[in-house]
C-alpha positions as a LaTeX table, in Angstrom:
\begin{tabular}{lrrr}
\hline
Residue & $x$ (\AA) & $y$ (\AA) & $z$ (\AA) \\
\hline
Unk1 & $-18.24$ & 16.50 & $-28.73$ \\
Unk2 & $-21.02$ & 14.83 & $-26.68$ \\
Unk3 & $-21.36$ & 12.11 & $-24.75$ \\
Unk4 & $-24.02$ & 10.15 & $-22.05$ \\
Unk5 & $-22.70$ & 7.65 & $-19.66$ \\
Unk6 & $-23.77$ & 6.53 & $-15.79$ \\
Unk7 & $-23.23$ & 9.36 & $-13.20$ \\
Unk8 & $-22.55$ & 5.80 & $-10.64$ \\
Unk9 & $-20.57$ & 4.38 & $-13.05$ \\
Unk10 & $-18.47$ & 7.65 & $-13.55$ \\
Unk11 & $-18.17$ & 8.71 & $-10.14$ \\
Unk12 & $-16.56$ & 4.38 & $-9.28$ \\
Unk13 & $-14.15$ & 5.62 & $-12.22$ \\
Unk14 & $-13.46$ & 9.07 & $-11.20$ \\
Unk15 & $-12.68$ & 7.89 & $-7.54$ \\
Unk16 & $-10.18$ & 4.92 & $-8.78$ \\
Unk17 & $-7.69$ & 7.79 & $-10.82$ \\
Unk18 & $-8.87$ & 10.65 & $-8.19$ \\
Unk19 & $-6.17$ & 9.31 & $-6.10$ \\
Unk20 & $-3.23$ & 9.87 & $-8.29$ \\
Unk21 & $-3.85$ & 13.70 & $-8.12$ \\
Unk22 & $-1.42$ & 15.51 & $-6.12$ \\
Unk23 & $-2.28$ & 17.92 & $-3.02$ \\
Unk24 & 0.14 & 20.83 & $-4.74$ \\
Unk25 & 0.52 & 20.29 & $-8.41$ \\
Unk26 & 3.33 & 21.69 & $-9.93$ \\
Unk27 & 1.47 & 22.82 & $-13.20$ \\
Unk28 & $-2.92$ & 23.69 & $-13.09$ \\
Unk29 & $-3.67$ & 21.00 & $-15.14$ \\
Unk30 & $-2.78$ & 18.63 & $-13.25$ \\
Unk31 & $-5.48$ & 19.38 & $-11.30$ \\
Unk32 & $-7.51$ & 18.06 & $-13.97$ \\
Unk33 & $-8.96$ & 14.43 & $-15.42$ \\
Unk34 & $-7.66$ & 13.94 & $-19.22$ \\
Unk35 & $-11.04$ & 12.17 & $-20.82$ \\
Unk36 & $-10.36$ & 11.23 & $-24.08$ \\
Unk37 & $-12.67$ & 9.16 & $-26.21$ \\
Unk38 & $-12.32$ & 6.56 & $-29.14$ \\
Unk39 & $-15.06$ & 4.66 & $-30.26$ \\
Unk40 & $-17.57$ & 4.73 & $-27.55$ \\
Unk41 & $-14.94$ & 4.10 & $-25.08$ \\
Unk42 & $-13.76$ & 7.03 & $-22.87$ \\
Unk43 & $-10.91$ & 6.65 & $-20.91$ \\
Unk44 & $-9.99$ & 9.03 & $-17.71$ \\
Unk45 & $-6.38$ & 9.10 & $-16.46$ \\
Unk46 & $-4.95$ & 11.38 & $-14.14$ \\
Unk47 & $-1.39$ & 12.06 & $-13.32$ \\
Unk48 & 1.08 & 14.02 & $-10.63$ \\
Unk49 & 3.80 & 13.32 & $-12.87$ \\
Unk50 & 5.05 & 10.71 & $-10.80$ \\
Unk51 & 2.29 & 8.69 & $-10.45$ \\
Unk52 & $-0.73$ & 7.76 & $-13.32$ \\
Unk53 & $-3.65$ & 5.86 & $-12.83$ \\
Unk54 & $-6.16$ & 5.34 & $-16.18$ \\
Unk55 & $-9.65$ & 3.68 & $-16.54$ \\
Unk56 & $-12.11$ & 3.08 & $-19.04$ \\
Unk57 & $-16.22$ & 3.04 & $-19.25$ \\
Unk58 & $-18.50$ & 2.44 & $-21.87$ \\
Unk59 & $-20.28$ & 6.10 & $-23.07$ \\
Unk60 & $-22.59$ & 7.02 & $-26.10$ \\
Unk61 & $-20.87$ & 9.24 & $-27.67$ \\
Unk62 & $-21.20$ & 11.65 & $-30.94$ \\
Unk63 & $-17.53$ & 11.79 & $-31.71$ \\
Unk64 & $-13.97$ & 10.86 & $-30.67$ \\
Unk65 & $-11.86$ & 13.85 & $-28.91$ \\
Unk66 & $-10.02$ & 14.97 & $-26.01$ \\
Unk67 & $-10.71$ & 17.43 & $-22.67$ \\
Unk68 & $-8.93$ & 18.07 & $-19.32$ \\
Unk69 & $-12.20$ & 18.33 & $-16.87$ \\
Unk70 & $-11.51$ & 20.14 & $-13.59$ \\
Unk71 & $-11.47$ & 16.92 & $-11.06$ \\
Unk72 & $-12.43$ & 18.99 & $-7.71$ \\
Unk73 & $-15.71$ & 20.71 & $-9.15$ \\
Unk74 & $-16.40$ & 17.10 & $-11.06$ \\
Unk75 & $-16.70$ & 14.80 & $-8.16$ \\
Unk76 & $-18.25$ & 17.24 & $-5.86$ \\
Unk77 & $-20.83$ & 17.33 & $-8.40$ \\
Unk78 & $-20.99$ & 13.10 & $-9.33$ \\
Unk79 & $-21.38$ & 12.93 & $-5.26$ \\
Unk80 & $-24.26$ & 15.06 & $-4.77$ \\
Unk81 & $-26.08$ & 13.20 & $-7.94$ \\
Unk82 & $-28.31$ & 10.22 & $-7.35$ \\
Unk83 & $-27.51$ & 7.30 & $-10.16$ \\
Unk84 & $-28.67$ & 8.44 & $-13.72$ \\
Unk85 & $-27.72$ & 8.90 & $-16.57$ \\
Unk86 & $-26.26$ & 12.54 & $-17.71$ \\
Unk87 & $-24.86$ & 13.97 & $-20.73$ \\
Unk88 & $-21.67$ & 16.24 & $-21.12$ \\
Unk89 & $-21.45$ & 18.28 & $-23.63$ \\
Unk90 & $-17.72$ & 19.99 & $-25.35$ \\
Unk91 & $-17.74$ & 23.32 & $-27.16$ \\
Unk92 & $-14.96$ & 22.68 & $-29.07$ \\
Unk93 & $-13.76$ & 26.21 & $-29.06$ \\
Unk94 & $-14.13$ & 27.18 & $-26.21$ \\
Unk95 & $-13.65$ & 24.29 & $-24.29$ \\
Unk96 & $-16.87$ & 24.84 & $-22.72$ \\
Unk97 & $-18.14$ & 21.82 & $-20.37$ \\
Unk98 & $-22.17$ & 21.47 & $-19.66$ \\
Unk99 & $-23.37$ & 18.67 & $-18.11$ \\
Unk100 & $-27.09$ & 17.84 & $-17.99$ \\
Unk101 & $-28.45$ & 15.57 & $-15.15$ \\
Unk102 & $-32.50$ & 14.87 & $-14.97$ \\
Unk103 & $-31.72$ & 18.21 & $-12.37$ \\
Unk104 & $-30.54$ & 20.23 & $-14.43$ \\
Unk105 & $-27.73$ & 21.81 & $-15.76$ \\
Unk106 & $-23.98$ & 22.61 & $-14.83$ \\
Unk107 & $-21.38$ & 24.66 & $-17.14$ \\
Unk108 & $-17.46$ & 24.37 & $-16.40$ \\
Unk109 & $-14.32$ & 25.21 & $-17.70$ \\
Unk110 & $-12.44$ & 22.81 & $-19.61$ \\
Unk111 & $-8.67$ & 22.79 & $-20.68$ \\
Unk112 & $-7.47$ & 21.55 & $-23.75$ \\
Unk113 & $-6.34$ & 17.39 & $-23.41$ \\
Unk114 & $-3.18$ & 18.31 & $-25.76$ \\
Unk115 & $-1.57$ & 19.98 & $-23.03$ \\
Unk116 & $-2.08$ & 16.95 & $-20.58$ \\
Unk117 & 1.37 & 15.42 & $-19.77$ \\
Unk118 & 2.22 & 12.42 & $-21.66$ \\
Unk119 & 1.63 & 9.45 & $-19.75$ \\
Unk120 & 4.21 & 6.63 & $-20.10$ \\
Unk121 & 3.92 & 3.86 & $-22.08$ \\
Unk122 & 5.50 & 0.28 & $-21.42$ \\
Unk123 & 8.63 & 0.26 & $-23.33$ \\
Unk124 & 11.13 & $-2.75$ & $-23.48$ \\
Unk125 & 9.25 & $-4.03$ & $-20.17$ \\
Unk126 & 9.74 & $-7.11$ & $-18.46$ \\
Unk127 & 6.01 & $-9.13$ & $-17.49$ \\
Unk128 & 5.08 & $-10.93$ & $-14.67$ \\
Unk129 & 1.50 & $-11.79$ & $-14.11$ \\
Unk130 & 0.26 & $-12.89$ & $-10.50$ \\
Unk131 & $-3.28$ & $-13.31$ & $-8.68$ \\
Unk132 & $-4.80$ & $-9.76$ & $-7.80$ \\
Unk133 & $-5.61$ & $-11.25$ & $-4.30$ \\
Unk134 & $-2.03$ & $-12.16$ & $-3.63$ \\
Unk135 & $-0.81$ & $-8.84$ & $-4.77$ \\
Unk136 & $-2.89$ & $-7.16$ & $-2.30$ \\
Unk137 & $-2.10$ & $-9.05$ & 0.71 \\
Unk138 & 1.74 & $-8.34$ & 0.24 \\
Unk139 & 1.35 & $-4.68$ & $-0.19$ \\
Unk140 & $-1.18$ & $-4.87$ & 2.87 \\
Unk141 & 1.79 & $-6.86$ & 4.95 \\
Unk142 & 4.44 & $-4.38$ & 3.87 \\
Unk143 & 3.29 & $-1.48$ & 3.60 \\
Unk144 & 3.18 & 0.05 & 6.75 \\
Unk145 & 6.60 & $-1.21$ & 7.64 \\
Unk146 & 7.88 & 1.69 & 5.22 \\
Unk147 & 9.74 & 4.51 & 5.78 \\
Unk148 & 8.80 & 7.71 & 5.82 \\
Unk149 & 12.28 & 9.54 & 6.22 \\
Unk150 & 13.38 & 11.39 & 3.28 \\
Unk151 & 17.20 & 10.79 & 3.73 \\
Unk152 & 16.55 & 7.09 & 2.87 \\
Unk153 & 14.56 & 7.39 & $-0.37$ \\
Unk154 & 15.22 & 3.66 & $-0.88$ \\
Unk155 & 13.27 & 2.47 & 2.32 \\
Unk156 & 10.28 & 4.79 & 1.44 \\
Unk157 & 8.65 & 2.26 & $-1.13$ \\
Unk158 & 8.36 & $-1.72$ & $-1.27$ \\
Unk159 & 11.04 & $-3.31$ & $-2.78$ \\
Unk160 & 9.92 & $-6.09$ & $-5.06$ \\
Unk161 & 11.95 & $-8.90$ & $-5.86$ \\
Unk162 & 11.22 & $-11.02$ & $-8.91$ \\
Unk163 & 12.80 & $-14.42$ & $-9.28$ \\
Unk164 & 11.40 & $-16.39$ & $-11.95$ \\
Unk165 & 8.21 & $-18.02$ & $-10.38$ \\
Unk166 & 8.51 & $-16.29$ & $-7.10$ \\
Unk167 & 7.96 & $-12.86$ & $-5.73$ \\
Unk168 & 9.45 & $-11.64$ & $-2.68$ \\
Unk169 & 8.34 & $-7.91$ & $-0.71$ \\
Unk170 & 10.53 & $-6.66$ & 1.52 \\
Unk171 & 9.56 & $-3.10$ & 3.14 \\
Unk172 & 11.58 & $-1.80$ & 6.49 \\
Unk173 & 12.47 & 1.80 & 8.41 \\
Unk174 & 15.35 & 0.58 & 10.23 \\
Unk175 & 13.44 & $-0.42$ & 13.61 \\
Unk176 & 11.00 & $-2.73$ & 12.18 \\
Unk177 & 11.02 & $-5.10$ & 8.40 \\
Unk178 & 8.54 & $-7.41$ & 7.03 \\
Unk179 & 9.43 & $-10.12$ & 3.92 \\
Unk180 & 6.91 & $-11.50$ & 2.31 \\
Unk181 & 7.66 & $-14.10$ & $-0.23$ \\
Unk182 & 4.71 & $-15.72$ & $-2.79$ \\
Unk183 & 4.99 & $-18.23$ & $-5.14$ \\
Unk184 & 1.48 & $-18.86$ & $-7.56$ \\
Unk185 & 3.55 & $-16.51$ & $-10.59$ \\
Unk186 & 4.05 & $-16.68$ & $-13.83$ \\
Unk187 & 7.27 & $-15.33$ & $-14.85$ \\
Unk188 & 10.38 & $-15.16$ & $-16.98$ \\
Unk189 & 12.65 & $-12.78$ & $-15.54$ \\
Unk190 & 14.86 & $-12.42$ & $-12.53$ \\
Unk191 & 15.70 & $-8.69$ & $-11.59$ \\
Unk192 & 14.53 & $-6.51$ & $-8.63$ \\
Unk193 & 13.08 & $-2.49$ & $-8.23$ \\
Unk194 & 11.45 & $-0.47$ & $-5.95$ \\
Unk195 & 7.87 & 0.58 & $-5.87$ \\
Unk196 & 7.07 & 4.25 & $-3.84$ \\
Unk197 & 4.39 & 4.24 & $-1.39$ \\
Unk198 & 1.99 & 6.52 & $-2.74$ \\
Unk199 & 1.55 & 4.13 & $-5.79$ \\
Unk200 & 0.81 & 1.11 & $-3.91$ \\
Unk201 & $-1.47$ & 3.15 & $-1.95$ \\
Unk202 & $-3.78$ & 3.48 & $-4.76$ \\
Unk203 & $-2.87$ & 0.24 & $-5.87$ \\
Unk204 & $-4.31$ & $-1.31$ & $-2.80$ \\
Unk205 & $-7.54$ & 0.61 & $-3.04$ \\
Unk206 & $-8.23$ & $-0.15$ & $-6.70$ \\
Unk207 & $-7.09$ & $-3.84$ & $-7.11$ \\
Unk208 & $-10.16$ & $-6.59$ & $-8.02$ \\
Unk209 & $-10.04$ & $-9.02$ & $-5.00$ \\
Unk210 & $-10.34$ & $-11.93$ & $-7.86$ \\
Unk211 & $-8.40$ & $-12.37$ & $-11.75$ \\
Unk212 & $-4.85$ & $-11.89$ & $-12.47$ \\
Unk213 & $-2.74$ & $-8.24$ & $-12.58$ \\
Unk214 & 0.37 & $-7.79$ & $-15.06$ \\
Unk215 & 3.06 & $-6.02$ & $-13.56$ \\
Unk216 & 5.70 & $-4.66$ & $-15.94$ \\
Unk217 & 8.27 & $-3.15$ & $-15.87$ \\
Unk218 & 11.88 & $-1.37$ & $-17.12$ \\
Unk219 & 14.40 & 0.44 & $-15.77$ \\
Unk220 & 12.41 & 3.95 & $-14.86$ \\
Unk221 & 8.63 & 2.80 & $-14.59$ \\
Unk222 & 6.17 & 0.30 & $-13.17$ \\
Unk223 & 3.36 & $-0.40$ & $-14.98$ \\
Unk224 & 0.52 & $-2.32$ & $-13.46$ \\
Unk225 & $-2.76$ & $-3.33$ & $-15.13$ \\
Unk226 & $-6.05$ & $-5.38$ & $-14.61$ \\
Unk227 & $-9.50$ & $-5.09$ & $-16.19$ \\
Unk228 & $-9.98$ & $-1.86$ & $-17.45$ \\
Unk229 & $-7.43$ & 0.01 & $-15.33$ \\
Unk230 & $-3.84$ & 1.20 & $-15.81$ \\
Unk231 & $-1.30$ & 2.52 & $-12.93$ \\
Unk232 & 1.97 & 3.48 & $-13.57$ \\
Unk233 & 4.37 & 4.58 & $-11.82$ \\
Unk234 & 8.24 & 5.84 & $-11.40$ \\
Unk235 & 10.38 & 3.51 & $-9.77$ \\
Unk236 & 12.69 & 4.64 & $-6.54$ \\
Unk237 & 16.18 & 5.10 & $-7.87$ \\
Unk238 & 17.85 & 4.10 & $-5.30$ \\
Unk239 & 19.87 & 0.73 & $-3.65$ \\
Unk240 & 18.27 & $-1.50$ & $-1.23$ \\
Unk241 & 20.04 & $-2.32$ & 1.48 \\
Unk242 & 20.52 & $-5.75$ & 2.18 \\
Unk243 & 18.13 & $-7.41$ & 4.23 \\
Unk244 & 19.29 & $-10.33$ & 4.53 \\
Unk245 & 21.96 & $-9.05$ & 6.81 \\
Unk246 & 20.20 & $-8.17$ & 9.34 \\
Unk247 & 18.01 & $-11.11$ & 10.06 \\
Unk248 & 19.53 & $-12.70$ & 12.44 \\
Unk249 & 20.01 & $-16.59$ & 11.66 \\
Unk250 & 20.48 & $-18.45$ & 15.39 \\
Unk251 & 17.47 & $-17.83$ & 17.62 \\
Unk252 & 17.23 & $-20.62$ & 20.49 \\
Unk253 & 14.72 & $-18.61$ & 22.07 \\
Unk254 & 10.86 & $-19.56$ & 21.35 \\
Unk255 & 7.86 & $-18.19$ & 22.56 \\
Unk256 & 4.54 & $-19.13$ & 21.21 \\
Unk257 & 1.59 & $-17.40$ & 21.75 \\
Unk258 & $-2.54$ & $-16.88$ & 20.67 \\
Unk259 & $-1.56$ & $-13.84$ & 18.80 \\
Unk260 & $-5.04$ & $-11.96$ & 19.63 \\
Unk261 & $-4.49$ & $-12.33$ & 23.19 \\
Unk262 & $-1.08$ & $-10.86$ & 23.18 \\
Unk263 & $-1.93$ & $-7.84$ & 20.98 \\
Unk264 & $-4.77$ & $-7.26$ & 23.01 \\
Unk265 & $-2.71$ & $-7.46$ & 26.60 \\
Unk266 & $-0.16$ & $-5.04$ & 24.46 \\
Unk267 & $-2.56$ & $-2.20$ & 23.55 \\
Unk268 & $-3.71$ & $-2.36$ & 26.77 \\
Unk269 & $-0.30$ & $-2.06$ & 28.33 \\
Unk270 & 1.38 & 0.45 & 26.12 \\
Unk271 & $-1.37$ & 2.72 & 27.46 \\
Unk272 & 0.74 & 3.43 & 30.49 \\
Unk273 & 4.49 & 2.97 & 28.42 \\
Unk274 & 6.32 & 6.31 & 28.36 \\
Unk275 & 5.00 & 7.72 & 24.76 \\
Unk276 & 8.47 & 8.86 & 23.38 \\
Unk277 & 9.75 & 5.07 & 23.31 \\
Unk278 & 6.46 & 3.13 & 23.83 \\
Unk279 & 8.28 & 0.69 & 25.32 \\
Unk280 & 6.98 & $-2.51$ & 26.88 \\
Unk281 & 9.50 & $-5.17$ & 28.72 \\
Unk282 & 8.30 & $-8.60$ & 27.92 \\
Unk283 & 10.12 & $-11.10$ & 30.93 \\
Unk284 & 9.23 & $-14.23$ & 29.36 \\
Unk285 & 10.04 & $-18.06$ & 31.52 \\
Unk286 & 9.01 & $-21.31$ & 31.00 \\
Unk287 & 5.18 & $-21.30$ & 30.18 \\
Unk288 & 4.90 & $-17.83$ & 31.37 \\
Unk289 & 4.98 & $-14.00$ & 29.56 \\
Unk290 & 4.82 & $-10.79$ & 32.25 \\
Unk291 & 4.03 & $-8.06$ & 29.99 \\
Unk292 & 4.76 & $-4.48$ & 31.60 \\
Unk293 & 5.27 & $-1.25$ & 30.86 \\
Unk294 & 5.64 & 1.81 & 33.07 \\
Unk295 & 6.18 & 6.19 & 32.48 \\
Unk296 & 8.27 & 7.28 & 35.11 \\
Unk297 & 7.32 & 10.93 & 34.44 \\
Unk298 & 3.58 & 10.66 & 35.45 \\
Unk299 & 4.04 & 7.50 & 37.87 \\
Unk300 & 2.25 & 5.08 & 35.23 \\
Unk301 & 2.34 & 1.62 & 35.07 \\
Unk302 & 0.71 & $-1.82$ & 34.03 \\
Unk303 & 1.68 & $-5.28$ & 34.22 \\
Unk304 & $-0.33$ & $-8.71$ & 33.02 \\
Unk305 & 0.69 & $-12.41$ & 33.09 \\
Unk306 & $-0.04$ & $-14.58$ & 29.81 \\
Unk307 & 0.21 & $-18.33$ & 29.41 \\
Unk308 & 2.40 & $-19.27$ & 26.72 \\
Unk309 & 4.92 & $-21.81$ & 25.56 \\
Unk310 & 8.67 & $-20.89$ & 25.64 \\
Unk311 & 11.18 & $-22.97$ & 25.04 \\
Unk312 & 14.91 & $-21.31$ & 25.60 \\
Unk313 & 16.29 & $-19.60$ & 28.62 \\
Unk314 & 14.53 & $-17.00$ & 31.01 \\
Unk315 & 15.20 & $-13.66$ & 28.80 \\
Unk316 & 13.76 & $-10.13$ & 29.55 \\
Unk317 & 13.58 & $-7.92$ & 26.29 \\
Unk318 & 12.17 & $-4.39$ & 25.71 \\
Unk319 & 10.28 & $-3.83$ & 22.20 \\
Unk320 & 8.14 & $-0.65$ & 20.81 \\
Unk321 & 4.90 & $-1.54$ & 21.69 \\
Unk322 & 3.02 & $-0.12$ & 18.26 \\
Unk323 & 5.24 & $-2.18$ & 16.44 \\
Unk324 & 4.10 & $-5.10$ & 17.68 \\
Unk325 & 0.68 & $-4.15$ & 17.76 \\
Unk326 & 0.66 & $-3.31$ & 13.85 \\
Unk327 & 2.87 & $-6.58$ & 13.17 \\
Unk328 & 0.30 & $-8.53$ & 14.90 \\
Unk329 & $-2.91$ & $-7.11$ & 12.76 \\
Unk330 & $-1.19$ & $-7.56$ & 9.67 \\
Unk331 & $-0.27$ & $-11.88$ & 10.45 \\
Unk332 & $-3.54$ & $-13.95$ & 9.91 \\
Unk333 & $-2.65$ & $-17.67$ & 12.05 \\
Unk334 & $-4.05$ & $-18.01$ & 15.34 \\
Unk335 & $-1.09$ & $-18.27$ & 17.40 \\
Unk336 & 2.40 & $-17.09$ & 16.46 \\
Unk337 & 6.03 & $-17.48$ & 17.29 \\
Unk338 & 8.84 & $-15.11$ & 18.52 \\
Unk339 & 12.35 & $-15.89$ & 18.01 \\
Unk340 & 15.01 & $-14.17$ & 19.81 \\
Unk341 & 18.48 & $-14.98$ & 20.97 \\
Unk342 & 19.30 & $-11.90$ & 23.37 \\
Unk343 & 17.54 & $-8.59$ & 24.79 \\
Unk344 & 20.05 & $-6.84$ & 22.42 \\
Unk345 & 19.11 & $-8.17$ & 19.36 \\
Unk346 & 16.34 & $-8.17$ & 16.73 \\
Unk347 & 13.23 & $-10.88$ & 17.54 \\
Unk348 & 11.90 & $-12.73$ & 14.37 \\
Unk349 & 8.15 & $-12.87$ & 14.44 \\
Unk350 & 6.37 & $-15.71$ & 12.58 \\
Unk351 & 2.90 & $-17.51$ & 12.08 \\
Unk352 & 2.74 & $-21.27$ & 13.11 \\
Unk353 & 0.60 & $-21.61$ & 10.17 \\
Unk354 & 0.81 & $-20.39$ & 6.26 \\
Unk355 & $-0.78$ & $-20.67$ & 3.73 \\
Unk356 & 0.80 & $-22.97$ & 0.66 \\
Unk357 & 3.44 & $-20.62$ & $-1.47$ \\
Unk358 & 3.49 & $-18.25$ & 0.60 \\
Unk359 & 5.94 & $-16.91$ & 3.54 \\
Unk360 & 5.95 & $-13.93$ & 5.65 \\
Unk361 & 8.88 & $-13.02$ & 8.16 \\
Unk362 & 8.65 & $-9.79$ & 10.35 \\
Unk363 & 11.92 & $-8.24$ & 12.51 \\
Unk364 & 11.40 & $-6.02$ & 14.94 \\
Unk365 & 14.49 & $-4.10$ & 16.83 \\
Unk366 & 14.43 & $-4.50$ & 21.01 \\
Unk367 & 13.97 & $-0.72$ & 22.81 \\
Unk368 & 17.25 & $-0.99$ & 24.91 \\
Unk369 & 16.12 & $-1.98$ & 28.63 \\
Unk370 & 17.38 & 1.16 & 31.24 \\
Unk371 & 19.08 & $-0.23$ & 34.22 \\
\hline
\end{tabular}
């Protein structure tokens, strides 16, 4: 079997499925890329059992076949090659790989693609098709408000909620949770799963910023495709707790603020917070936010005054200060609102402005203030 495509071209292709190959895969070959071809078409999938990402490109090739390629040797290789064309060629019996660049020439070992775990197939799916660009900006919201505690398998992915035309992501660890709800989808089906974190990872990486991706799914897999690339991957068996619970519904409270000015005055204050808690009080009156912070073990502290509008009682409230700083890169309006009701419970962190169909919502747990 032979075959000529772009070493550029390859390498784009190699990097997109690269990512679903584990660090410590439980069988050799999954260290490898599965290129099988059919009619001038090769397609390149790898897998880590739980996770499979495939792609095609346009080759001229002799003959249709299968070979696992070692990935690590492969890309080091693509990397260190200027854009050109280059041929591999397959000894079928020996599974033999040289590949010829206007260089020269480089001779692997291959494996043989019939031992390649199956990759999944959509089965009795449910489809919902939604803008690529929309897709990405909820798993860029959510994600990092994920958990990465094993005891609590269910808060380690996104948990996607499908109802009929809209789509709602919901991610959360317990201290902090973002929801973020879109509605420009086309969709039949009401039901809910949840995706793991390494697969919207990759998703986020190898998503088009323009067309339309079709998410499907069943009861054990997602699958998600666009163009010429496939990524699926095993749900999170697990139950979601229930979110909605915890949001707190009665917030007099108000403070509205230019959002880059208070993430900047909060990485510059959680400098001197205590690094265990990073906590930083926020004593908030009418038209007026103090901002401090203070580490009692090395005699650090900070304080800086903000103009804002408040409208609710004088409160004092302690938060995690990364929290809010990630919360605040992730919201895109130029000033935003805090809700809260008391220094003992969650504050609801909005955008004064959104754009149409879509919603975003972000709780984040107070640090409890020490008398």
């Amino acid at each position: 079997m032979k075959f000529s495509v772009s070493s550029s071209e390859l390498l784009k292709r190699l990097q997109i499925t690269g990512g679903a190959i584990g660090t410590n895969p439980v069988l050799p070959i999954l260290e490898d890329f599965l290129f099988t071809i059919e009619n001038n078409r090769l397609t390149i999938a790898a897998t880590d059992l739980e996770t499979s990402i495939s792609t095609e490109v346009e080759v001229m090739s002799d003959s249709d076949g299968s070979v696992a390629v070692p990935a690590k040797i492969l890309l080091e290789t693509l990397k260190a090659l200027p854009q050109q064309p280059i041929t591999f060629s397959i000894n079928e019996d020996t599974l033999g790989i040289e590949i010829t660049s206007a260089y020269g020439k480089y001779k692997l070992a291959g494996e043989n693609g019939q031992d390649f775990p199956r990759i999944p197939v959509p089965e009795e799916v449910d489809t919902v098709t939604l803008p690529a660009q929309t897709l990405i900006q909820g798993v860029n919201k959510t994600l990092f408000a994920t958990s990465n505690d094993e005891l609590r398998p269910a808060m380690s992915g996104v948990y996607f909620q499908v109802d009929f035309n809209k789509v709602i992501l919901v991610a959360t660890d317990a201290h902090k949770l973002v929801k973020f709800a879109f509605s420009n989808v086309t969709s039949e089906v009401s039901t809910s799963f949840i995706v793991p974190k390494k697969a919207l990872n990759l998703l986020k990486s190898a998503l088009p910023s323009s067309g339309d991706v079709q998410l499907s799914f069943n009861k054990a897999n997602a699958f998600i495709s666009f163009d010429d690339t496939k990524l699926v991957c095993r749900l999170i068996d697990a139950r979601y707790p229930d979110y909605n619970a915890v949001i707190p519904v009665d917030n007099p409270n108000v403070l509205t603020i230019p959002r880059n000015d208070f993430q900047n005055s909060l990485k510059r204050i959680a400098i001197y917070a205590n690094k265990t808690t990073n906590q930083v009080i926020l004593k908030i009156e009418n038209g007026s936010l103090t901002v401090s912070a203070q580490d009692l073990d090395f005699s650090n502290e900070a304080t800086e005054q903000l103009t804002c509008t408040y409208d609710g009682s004088p409160l004092t409230i302690g938060f995690n200060a990364k929290f809010l700083v990630e919360m605040l890169g992730v919201l895109d309006s130029e000033e935003v609102k805090i809700e809260m009701s008391t220094a003992t419970r969650a504050g609801i962190l909005l955008p004064t402005e959104e754009k149409e169909g879509e919603e975003i919502l972000m709780l984040v747990m107070p640090v409890m203030l020490s008398n």
